[in-house]
N, C-alpha and C positions, 0 to 999 in steps of 0.2 A: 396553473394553480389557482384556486376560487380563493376567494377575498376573505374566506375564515382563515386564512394562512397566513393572513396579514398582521401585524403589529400593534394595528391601532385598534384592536378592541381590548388589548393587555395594556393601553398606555396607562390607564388611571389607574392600575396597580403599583405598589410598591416591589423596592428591588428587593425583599426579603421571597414576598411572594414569587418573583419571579424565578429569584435561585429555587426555591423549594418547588417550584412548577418543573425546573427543567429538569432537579436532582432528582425529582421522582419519574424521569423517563426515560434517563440515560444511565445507562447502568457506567459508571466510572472501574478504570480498573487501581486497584490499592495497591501493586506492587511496580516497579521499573525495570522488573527484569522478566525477560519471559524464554522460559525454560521449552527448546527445544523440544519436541517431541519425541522420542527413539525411534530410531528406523534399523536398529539391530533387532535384527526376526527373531534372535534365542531371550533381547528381553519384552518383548510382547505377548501378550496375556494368551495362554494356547489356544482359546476359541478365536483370538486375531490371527494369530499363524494358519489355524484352519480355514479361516476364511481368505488371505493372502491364497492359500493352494488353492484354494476351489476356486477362485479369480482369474488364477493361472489356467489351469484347465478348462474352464469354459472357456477363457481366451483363447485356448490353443484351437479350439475348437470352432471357432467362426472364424471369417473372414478378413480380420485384423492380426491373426497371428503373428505375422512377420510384419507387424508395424511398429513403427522406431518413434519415439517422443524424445524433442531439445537431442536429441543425435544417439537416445538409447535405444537399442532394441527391447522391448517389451517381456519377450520372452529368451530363452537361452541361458539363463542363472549370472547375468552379470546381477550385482547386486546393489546395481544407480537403479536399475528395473525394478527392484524391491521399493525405495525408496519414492516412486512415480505410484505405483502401483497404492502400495499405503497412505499416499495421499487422496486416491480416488476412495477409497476405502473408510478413510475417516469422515471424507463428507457426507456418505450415505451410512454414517454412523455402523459399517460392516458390514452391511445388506447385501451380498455378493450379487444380486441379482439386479438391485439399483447402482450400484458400483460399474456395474458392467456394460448399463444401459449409458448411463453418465460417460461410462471412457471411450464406447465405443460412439456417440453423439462427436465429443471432442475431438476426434481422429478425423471424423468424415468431416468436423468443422474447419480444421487445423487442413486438412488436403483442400478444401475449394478455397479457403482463406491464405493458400500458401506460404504458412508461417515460417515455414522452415527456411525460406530464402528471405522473410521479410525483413531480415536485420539490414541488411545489404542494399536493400530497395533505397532509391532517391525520388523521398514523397515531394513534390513539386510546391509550392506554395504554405508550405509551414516552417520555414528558416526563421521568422520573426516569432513562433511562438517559442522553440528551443531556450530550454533556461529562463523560460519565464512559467510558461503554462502546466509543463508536464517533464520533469527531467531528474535521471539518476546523478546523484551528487554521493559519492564518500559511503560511509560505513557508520553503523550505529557500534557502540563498545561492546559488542558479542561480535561484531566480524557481521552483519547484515547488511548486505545493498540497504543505501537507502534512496528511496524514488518522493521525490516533492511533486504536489498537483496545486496548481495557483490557477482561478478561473477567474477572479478577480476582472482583468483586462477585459472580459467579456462583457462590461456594463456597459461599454462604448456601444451606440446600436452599431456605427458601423462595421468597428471589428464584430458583432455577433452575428450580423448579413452575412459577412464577409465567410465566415466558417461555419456558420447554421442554419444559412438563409435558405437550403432547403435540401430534400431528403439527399439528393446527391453529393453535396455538403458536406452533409453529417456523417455518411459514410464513410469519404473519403480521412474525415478528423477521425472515425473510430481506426480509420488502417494505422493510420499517425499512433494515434493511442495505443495500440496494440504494440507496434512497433515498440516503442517507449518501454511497453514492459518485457516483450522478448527478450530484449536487449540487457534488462535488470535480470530477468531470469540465467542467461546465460550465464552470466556470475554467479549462480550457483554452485556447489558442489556435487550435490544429487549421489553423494556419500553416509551411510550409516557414520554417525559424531563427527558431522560436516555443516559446515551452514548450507540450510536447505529452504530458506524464506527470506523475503524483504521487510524491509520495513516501508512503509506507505506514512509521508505526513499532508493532510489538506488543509492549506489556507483557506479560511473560509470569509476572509477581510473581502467584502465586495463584491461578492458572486451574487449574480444574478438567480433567485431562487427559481422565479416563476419560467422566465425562458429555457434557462437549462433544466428542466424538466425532464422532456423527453430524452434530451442526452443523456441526462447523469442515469434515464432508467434504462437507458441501453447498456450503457458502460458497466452499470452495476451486473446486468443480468448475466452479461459477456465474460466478465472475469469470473464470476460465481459460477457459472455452466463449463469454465474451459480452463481456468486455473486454483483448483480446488489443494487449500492449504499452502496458498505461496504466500502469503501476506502471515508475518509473526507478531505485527504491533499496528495498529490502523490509528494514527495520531491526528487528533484535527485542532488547529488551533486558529486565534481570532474566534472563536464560537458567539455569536450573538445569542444569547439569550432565549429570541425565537426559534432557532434552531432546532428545540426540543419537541415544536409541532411538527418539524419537516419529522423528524428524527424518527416521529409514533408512525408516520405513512410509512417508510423505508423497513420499518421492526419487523413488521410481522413477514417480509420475504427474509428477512437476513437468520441463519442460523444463527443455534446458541454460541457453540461456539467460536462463529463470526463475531458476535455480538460481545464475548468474552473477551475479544482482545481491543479494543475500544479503548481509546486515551482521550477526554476533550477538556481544551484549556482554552480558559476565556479568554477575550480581548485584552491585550498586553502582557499575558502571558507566556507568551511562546519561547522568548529564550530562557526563560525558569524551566518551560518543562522538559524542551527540546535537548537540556543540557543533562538533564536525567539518563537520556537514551544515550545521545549522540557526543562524542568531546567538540569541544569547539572548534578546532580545526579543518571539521567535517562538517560545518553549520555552514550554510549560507550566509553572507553579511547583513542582510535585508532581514534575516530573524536571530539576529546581536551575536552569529559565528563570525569567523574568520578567513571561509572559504569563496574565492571569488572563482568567477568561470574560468579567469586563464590561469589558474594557479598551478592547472594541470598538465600545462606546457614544460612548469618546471620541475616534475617529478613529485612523489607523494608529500603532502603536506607535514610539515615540521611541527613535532606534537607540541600540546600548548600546554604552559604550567599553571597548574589548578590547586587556588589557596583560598582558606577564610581567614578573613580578619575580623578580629572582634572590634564592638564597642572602645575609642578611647584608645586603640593600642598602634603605633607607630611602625610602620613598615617600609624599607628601603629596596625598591626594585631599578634593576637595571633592566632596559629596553631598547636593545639596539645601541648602546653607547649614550645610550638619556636617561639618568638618574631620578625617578618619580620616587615621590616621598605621601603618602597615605598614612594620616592620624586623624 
């Protein structure tokens, strides 16, 4: 990344200037809730049902017919097929014919990449990133996997040798990476009025912009080309400021609709926003939740009680058998 990416030519700006720099690059989203898409085929728009058949039929019609995605057959009227289907369909905005190119790409990707056993694979040399770098935790309050990405730890050059140091490397952390999301995928539904997407949140406290470069544009291209519509809310928090230069390079590949479900909260903001989506039982402790990695030794987390207190007003909670008192 060149040196116009850098910081220090915005330093002698003021912070009004810089919020107004970034708010005018990042489109923010205004609501906390994000409404499902339908994947019942009688309520979609009849020129989308037409184009769902005529996806079908060309499909049937090459040499992917009888190919299964996440354990669906493609074809044959189950109706999880419907809901795969209409996700390739929505990225290429309907186009049955870029639809087709796109699903049939991800097939021949998904067989040399052997996704379908990759859940199961024992990737050697990434146990120390687990739960830190890239990992599914809990549910957002719609029933969404939620998958965390922390890169942070990668400012160490060593640890960035160590997983970046070169193209063989970098492979290897995308099979890892990949992995990470199969695995959140799995937790799908892939049901008409089922949850059928993740939630995605990125710390961006610490990452290295300029080195992950190359990574972050592989990983971006890789999901966008092979898991089209699996991401429901794309939350990034810690945002510096600068962030809004990287953000203008990233725009112009990322769809609108990509681009539509975007959450970014600034530096110390994370458990304000995180609690919008997610209950705090489901929060990692490290962003002001309650959920630590062996919590799920002991079965699912015990929901948390959620209250305001006003200004001046006197409150009496019990906590485990310890009496706290808030005025």
């Amino acid at each position: 990344m060149d040196s116009s990416l850098s910081p220090t030519p915005f330093d002698h700006q003021n912070t009004e200037t810089k919020k107004t720099f970034m708010t005018s690059l990042i489109p923010l989203r205004s609501s906390n809730h994000f409404k499902e898409d339908t994947y019942f085929v009688s309520e979609v728009k009849p020129s989308e049902a037409k184009s769902l058949q005529d996806l079908k039929h060309k499909l049937s019609s090459s040499s992917f017919a009888s190919s299964s995605m996440w354990g669906v057959p493609l074809l044959g009227g189950d109706d999880r097929a419907d809901v795969i289907l209409l996700k390739f369909l929505r990225a290429r905005d309907f186009k049955v014919g870029d639809s087709l190119r796109m699903l049939e790409k991800c097939l021949e990707w998904r067989e040399e990449f052997k996704t379908e056993k990759l859940t199961e694979e024992d990737l050697l040399g990434f146990k120390d990133l687990e739960g830190k770098v890239a990992y599914m935790r809990g549910y957002d309050r719609e029933g969404h996997p939620v998958c965390y990405n922390a890169y942070g730890v990668f400012k160490e050059r060593e640890m960035y040798e160590r997983v970046f140091g070169d193209e063989e490397k970098l492979d290897k952390f995308l099979r890892w990476r990949v992995q990470v999301l199969e695995r959140g995928v799995k937790l799908l539904h892939f049901k008409p009025g089922g949850v059928n997407s993740i939630i995605q949140v990125t710390d961006l406290k610490d990452m290295p912009k300029r080195e992950l470069r190359v990574a972050s544009n592989k990983i971006l291209s890789l999901f966008q080309d092979n898991y089209p519509e699996m991401v429901a809310t794309k939350i990034f928090i810690n945002v510096p400021w600068y962030f809004s230069v990287i953000y203008s390079m990233f725009s112009p590949f990322l769809t609108h609709r990509t681009k539509s479900k975007f959450v970014m909260s600034k530096e110390g903001n994370a458990a304000e926003t995180l609690y919008k989506f997610i209950r705090p039982e489901d929060i990692p402790v490290q962003y002001g939740g309650l959920s630590r990695p062996t919590d799920s030794q002991n079965g699912p987390p015990k929901p948390a009680s959620e209250f305001s207190i006003k200004g001046g007003e006197k409150v009496n909670i019990q906590i485990e058998g310890i009496e706290v008192i808030y005025q």
